[in-house]
N, C-alpha and C positions, 0 to 999 in steps of 0.2 A: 641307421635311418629307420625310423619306425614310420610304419602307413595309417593314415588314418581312415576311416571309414565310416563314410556318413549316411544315414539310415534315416527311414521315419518311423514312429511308433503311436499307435495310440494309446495317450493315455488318458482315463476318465475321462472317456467320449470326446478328446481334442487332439486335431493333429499336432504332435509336435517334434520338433528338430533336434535328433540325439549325437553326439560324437560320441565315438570308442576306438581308443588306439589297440591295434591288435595288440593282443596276448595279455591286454591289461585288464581288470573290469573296476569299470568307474560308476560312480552312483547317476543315477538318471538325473538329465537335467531339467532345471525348473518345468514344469509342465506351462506350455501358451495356447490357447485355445485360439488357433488358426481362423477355425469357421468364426467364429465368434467377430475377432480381428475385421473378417473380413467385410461383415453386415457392418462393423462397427464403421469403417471405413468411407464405403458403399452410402451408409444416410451423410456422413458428417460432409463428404467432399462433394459429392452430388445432388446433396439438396439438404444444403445449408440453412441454418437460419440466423447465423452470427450476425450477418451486416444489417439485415431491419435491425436488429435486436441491439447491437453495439451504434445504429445510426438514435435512435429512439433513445438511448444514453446522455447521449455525448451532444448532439444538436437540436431532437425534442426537448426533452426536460435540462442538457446542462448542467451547469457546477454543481455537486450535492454536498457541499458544506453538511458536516453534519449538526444538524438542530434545523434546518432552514427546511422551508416550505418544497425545495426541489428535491432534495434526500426524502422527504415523506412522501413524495410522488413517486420517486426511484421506487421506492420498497412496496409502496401500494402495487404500481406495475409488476415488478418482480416476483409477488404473492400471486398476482391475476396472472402471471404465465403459468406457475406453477401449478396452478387449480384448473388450469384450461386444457394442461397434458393428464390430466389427472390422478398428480402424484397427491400424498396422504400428509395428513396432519400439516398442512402449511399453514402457518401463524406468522404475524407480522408483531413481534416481541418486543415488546420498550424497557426499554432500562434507563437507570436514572444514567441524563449528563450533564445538565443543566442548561440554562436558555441559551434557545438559538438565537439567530442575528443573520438577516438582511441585509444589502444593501439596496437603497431605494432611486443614489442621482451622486455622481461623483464627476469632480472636474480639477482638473489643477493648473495653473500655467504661469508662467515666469511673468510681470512686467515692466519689471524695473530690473539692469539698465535698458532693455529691450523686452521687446513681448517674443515670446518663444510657449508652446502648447512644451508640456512635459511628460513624460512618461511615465507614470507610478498606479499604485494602488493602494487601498486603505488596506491595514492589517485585517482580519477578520476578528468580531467583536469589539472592533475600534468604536471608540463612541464621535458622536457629528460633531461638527465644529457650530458653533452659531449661527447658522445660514451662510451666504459667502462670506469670504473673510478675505482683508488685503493684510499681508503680513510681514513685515521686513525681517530677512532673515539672519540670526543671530549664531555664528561658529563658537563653539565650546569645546572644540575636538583640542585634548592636548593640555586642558587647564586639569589643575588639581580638585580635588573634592572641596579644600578650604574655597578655591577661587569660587568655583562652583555656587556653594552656598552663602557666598557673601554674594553674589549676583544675584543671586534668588531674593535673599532677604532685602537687597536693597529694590527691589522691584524690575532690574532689569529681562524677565522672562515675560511678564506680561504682555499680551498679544501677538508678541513673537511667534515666528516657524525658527525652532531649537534644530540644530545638526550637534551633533555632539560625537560623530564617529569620524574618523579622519578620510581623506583622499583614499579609492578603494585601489588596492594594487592587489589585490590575491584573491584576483578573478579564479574562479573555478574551469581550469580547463584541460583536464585528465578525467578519464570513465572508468570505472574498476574494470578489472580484466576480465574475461570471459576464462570463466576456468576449463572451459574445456576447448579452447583454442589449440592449435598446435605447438604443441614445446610446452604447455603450462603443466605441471607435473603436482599431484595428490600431496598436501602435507604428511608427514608422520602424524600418527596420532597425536604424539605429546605435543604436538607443534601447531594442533588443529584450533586454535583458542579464537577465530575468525566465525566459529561456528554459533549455532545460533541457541545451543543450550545458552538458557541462564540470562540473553541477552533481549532485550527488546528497545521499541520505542519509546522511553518514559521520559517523563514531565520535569523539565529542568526544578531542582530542590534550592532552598535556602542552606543557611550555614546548618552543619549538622547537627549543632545544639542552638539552642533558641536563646540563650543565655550569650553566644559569641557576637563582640561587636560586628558590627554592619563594617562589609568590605569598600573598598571605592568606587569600586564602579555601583555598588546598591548606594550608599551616600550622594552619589550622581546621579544618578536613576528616582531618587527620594526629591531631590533638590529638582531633578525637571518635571517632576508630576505635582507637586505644590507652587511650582513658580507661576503658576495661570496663566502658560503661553497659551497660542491659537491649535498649535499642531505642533508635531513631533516628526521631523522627517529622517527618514533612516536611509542606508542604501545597502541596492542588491550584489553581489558577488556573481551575476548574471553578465557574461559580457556581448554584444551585440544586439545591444535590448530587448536579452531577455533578462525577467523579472523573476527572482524567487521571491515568493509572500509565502511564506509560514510561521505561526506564531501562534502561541498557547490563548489561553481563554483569559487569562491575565484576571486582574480586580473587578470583576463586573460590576461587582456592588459599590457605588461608589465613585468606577474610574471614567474620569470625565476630559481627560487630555484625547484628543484623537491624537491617531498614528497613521502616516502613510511610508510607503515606501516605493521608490523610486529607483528607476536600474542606474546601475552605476555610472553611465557616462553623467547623465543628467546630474545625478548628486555630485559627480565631479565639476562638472560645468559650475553648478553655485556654488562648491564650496573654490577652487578656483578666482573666480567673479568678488568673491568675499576676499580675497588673499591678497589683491589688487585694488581694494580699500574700493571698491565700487559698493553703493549701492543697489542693496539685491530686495526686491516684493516677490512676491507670491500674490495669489489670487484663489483661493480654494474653498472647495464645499464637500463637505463627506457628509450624506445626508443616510443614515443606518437604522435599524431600530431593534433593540431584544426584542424576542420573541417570551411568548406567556408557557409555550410548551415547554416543560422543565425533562422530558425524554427524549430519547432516539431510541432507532429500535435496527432490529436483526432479523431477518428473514430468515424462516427454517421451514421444510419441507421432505419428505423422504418418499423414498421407491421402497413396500416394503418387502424383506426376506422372506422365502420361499421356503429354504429347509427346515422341518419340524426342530431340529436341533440348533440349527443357525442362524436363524432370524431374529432372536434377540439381542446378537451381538452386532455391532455400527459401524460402519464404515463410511467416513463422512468428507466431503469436498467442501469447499470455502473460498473465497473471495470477499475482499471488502469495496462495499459496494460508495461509502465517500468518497472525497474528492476537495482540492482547496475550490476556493474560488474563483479565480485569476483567469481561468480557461474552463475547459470541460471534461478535465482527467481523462484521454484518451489512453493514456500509458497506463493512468493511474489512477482509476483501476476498474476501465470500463471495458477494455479487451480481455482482461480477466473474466469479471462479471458474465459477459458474454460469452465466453468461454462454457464457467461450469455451466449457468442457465444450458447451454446447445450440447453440455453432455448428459444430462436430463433427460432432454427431449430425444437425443439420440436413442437415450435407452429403452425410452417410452415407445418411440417411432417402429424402433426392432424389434421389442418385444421379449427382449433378453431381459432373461429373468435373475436377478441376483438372490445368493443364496441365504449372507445377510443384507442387513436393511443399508442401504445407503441412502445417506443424509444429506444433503444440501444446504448450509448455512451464507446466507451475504452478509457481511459483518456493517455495524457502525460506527462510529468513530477511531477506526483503524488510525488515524493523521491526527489523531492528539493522544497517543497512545496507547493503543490493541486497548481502547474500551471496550470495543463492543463483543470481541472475543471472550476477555476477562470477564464480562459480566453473566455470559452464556455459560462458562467451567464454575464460578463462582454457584450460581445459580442451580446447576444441572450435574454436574461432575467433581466437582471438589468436596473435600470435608467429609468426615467419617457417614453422615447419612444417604451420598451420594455414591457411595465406595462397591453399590453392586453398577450401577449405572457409568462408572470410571471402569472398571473392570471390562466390563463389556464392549466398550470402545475399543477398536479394533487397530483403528487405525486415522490420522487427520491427515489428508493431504488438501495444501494451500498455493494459492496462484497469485503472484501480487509483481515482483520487484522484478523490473526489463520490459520489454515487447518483442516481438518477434517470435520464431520456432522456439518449441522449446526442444532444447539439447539434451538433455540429462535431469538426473535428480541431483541437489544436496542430499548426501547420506547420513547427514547427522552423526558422524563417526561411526555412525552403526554395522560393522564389517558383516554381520551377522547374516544383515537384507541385503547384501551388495550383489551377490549371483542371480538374489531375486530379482531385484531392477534390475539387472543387467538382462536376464533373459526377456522381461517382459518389453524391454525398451529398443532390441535388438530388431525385430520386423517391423522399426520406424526407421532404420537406416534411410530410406529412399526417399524418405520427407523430409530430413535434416538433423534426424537424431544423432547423437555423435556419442556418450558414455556417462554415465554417471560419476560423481565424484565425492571423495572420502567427507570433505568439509562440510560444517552447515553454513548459514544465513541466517542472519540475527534482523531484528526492526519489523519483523510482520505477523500474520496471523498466528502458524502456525509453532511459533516460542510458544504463546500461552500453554497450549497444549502439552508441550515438552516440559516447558516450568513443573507443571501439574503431576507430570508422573506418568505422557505416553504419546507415542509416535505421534511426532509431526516432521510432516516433509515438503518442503517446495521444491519447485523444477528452477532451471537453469535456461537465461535465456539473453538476449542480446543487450548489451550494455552502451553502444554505439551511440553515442549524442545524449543517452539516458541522462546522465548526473551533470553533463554538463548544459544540454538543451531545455530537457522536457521536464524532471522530477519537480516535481513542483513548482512549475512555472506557468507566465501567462502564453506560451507556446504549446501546452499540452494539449492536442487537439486533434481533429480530425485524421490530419496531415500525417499523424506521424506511425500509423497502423494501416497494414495492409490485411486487407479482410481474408487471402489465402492464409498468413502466417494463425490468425483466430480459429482458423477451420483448423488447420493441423494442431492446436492447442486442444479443440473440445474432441478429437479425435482420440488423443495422447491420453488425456485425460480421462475418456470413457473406460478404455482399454483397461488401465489401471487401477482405477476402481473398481472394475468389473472382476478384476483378477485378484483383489484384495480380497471384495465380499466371498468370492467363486473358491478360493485355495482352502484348502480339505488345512488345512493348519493357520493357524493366524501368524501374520509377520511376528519374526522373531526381535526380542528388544534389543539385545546389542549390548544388555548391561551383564 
């Protein structure tokens, strides 16, 4: 039986927590600056600013579609906090995305064989229908491309509301695991393929050569956008009316069929109603409009580095600051948001000084693809002219996917930082931290960065009703964030950033 013996040491002016088994001598561990910790703690829990700040989100301004008029308010505000803690170089950066899109008056409801109000939403970028519209509804779920297209050509789509997906059964109603639950155990590396190298949100493609015929479901998809129906009605895989609306920017130029989407009972209900040779109307008005701004843009802002030697290299936090439209991204991705913003002002509040520069970026159109990231490395970081400015990034850490505490980090396989996080993560036990874990997470900010050629890391956080309630639904909202779990986020998050820019060595890559 060997004794162990626990000590504290200062090291580079911080207290820190050493183990040594007698007779052994082990290398010191990660150094955590206690005091620091403690101030850090001290602003975030007892005098927070998360809930103005995440209320002003989510219920002042609302959905922030990115291109729409509420995302451009998002980021104006977001720049005027920045400038008001008095952090440096905050710029509200546009990049190309193309026009945004409003909506202005949307109504939909059964009346034929009965009147019944319906549940749905327009896709976003949908274009209006002609003012109200009464539209009898025409099922196509289950016919061939030939049927298809002989209905078109013969005029049967005209003024119609088109359903073309079948009866929804494969409701979404399982949440990915919380990896760091109990019993859930680290992949092997070669097994880690869940990770988020390599992986992101992108824009569904066509056939891979432009020369291969058109599939069936495109030949269907061809045949319902030239058929000159009224609407296009789709259904959500949401069940107990909730709504998932998400959908690409599609044909803008051009595309003149509106699309709504309705939760699944409802689309059940008509297509049902239709299967029983009833007579089914609609009643509908999607009243939308593009926007003339052909950008969006990214908020950047920085605290800057203190050491004559240090200061030039980055260490940078991020969140995306859109959102669909359906709700008011509560999950996603205003408790983030709120989050980095309050570890900002944290640091500002205390006065802890980092030794390099940490960065602040809100991203935009994170929800149609890590554009607004991609356009910031393209831009800043990529490509042989950027290669002192990549260098010197130190390090991305990103807040996006869950609610709740956060537990750990994704390690992006990287075994190399794993004692690092683990030390830095260890005096959040008593908030709800729990271990960090070998795997990444793919679909958010922080890939771009990893694509590129350098740390990127997200935390680990509650997945509980996530995929099946809130992700992109018309439920994401208020409701579903509790303002202590945001505190202990911009808490976690200070810390670690603070200990990125602060370590006498930069995280090590892993490669």
């Amino acid at each position: 039986m060997t004794t162990t013996i626990w000590r504290y040491l200062l090291v580079s002016g911080a207290a820190v927590l050493v183990t040594a088994t007698a007779g052994l001598a082990q290398a010191p561990r990660e150094p955590v600056d206690a005091a620091a910790n403690a101030r850090i703690r001290d602003e975030g829990l007892n005098r927070s600013q998360v809930g103005p700040m995440f209320t002003m989100l989510v219920d002042t301004i609302g959905p922030r579609l990115t291109g729409s008029p509420e995302y451009k308010r998002s980021a104006d505000w977001a720049a005027a906090q920045m400038r008001e803690w008095g952090m440096s170089h905050v710029t509200v950066e546009p990049f190309e995305f193309g026009r945004g899109w409003t909506l202005d008056q949307f109504t939909i409801e059964m009346i034929e064989p009965r009147y019944m109000p319906l549940v749905g939403y327009p896709e976003a970028w949908s274009p209006s229908t002609s003012g109200v519209v009464i539209a009898p509804v025409v099922v196509i779920a289950g016919k061939t491309p030939q049927d298809v297209e002989s209905m078109q050509a013969g005029g049967s789509f005209k003024g119609v509301a088109l359903m073309n997906q079948a009866v929804v059964t494969n409701f979404i109603r399982e949440d990915r695991v919380n990896p760091t639950a109990p019993g859930q155990v680290d992949p092997e590396p070669a097994d880690a393929g869940a990770g988020g190298r390599g992986q992101g949100r992108g824009r569904a493609g066509g056939n891979a050569s432009g020369n291969a015929a058109p599939t069936d479901r495109q030949r269907i998809d061809s045949a319902i956008r030239d058929g000159g129906a009224s609407v296009w009605l789709r259904p959500s895989r949401g069940e107990h009316g909730t709504l998932f609306v998400q959908a690409g920017r599609g044909e803008v130029a051009g595309d003149t069929l509106p699309r709504v989407v309705l939760i699944g009972e409802h689309y059940n209900l008509l297509m049902r109603l239709a299967a029983q040779g009833e007579t089914v109307k609609i009643r509908v008005n999607v009243d939308a409009r593009l926007l003339d701004d052909q950008n969006s843009y990214n908020v950047i802002g920085e605290i800057p580095g203190t050491d004559p030697v240090l200061k030039d290299e980055v260490v940078m936090l991020g969140a995306h600051l859109d959102s669909w439209h359906t709700a008011t991204g509560a999950t996603d991705n205003a408790d983030g948001v709120a989050a980095a913003l309050e570890a900002m002002r944290i640091l500002r509040a205390t006065g802890l000084q980092p030794k390099r520069t940490i960065r602040l970026a809100l991203w935009g159109g994170e929800e149609q693809g890590l554009l607004g990231s991609a356009a910031y490395v393209r831009r800043h970081l990529a490509g042989d002219g950027n290669d002192i400015a990549r260098e010197r990034l130190a390090a991305y850490f990103n807040i996006d996917p869950g609610k709740g505490p956060i537990y750990g980090w994704y390690m992006e396989n990287n075994d190399a930082a794993r004692n690092i996080f683990d030390a830095w993560l260890e005096p959040f036990a008593d908030l709800g931290a729990r271990r960090n874990v070998r795997q990444g997470i793919g679909s958010t900010d922080h890939v771009t960065f990893i694509r590129a050629g350098m740390l990127g890391f997200n935390p680990i956080q509650d997945y509980d009703a996530y995929d099946v309630r809130e992700h992109h639904t018309n439920v994401d909202t208020a409701e579903r964030i509790r303002e202590e779990d945001v505190r202990q986020n911009a808490v976690i998050l200070t810390s670690f950033v603070l200990h990125a820019a602060n370590r006498a060595a930069r995280l090590p890559s892993g490669r």
